[in-house]
N, C-alpha and C positions, 0 to 999 in steps of 0.2 A: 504494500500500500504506500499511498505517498503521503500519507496521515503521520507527521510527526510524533503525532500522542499516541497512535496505536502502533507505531510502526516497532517491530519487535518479533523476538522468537518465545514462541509460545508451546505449551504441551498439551496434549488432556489423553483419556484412557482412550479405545478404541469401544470400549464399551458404551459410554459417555462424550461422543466429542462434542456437544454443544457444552461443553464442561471445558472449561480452557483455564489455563494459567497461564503468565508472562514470566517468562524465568532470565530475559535477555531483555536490554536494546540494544539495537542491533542495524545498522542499514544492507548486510548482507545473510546471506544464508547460513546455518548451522549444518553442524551434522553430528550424527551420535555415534562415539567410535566403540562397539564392546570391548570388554576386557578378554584378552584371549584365556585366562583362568577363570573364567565367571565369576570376576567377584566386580566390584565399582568398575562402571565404562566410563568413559568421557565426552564432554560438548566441545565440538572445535569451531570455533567463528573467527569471524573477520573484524577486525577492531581495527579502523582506518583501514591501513591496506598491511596489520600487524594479524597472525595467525596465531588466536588465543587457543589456550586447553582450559579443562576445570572436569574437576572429578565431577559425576551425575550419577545419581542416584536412581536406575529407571524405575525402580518400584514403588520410590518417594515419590519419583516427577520433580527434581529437585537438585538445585547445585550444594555443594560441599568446598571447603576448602579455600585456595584462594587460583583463581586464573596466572597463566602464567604463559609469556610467551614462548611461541615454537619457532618462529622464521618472519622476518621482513619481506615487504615489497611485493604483495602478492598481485597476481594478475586479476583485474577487474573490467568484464567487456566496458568502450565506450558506446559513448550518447546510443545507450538502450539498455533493456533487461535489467532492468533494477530488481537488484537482489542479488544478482549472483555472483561469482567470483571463482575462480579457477584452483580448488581444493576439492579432495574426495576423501573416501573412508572406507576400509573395508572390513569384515566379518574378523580378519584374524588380525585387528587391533593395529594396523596399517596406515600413515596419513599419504596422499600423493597429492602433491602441487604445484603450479605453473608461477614461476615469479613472473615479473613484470619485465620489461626488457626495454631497452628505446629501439624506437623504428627510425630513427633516422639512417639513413642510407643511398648510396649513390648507386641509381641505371647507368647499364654498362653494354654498350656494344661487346657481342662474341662470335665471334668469326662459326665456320663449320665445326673446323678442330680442336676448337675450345681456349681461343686465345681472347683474350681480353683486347678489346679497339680501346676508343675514346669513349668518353660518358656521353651517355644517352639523354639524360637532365641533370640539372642540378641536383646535390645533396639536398634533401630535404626529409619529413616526416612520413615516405610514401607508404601506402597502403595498400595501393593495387593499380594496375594503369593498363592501359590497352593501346596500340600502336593502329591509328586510321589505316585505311585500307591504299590512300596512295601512300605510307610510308613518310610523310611530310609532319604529322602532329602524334603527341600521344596528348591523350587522356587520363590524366593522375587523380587518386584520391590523396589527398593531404589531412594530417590530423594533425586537428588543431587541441593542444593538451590542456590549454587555461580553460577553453570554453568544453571539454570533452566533447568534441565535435568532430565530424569530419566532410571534409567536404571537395568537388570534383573541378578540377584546374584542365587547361589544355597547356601546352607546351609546344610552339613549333620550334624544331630544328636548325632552322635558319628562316631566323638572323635569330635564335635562342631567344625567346620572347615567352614569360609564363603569364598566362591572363584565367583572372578565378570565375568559373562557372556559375557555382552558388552560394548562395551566402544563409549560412543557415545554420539552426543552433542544432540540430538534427543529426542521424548517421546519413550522410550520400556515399553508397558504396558503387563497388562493382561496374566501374562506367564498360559502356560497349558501345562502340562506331556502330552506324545503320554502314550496308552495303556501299551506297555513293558519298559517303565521309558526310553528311549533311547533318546530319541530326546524334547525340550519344544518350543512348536512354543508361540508364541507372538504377538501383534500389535507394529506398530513403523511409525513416521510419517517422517524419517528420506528421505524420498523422497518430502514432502511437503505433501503427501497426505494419512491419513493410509490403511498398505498393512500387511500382515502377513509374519512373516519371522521364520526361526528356528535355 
């Protein structure tokens, strides 16, 4: 939810689930790790982008103890899905998770044989890009980190000219040239839900 006051990780029985308790706040997802000796499992969540622990009690429905962190800098999708974040948990008391990484990175011409040319664009934040069909522009997404945003640039070649497409507090992903270079449709969840636009 995007309810500040309610927004949280919550429990209840499966017997009772209109029965709820709030055991977290929380802006990402939890998960329950068992103990592989069946005795106390654990809650692991996301505290900023810090991957917390805390002994849980699942037969209380209830924390113990005191949180403690496990690892920094966890990966969190942007501009959408709220709530989630790039951690798992498994049966035999396992954590697995994706840190966070920068995308900044420079396009690179490579030959047949796999020799590196000249750069293709600029260094920048790129996400994804697609090369028009006469070979004269690409199409880049850029993410933008302050506004967790991203959004779809063109790029020509010559004379190296980058002009921004859209301007949006949104995800614009996945651009793709129509066949005669005229038109670049896209994903964008800038309705809450993604829809293709051009």
């Amino acid at each position: 939810t995007t309810d500040r006051n309610t927004r949280g990780v919550y429990v209840s029985s499966l017997d009772r689930p209109q029965e709820r308790t709030q055991v977290l706040e929380a802006d990402h997802k939890a998960i329950y790790v068992a103990s592989p000796n069946r005795g106390l499992g654990a809650l692991v969540w996301l505290q900023n982008s810090t991957l917390m622990v805390q002994t849980f009690d699942a037969d209380r429905l209830r924390l113990s103890g005191e949180p403690t962190p496990l690892t920094e800098n966890i990966d969190t999708p942007r501009g959408g899905n709220a709530g989630t974040a790039a951690f798992w948990g498994s049966q035999a008391g396992l954590v697995a998770y994706r840190p966070a990484s920068s995308v900044i990175q420079t396009l690179q011409w490579v030959s047949r044989d796999g020799q590196h040319r000249e750069e293709a664009a600029p260094e920048g934040a790129h996400a994804a890009f697609d090369l028009s069909p006469d070979g004269d522009r690409l199409a880049i997404v850029e993410i933008d980190s302050r506004r967790n945003a991203a959004n779809v640039w063109t790029y020509e070649l010559s004379p190296k000219k980058m002009t921004r497409l859209t301007f949006n507090s949104a995800n614009d992903r996945v651009p793709v040239w129509s066949p005669d270079g005229r038109y670049i449709a896209f994903a964008s969840n800038r309705t809450g839900i993604p829809e293709i636009y051009r």
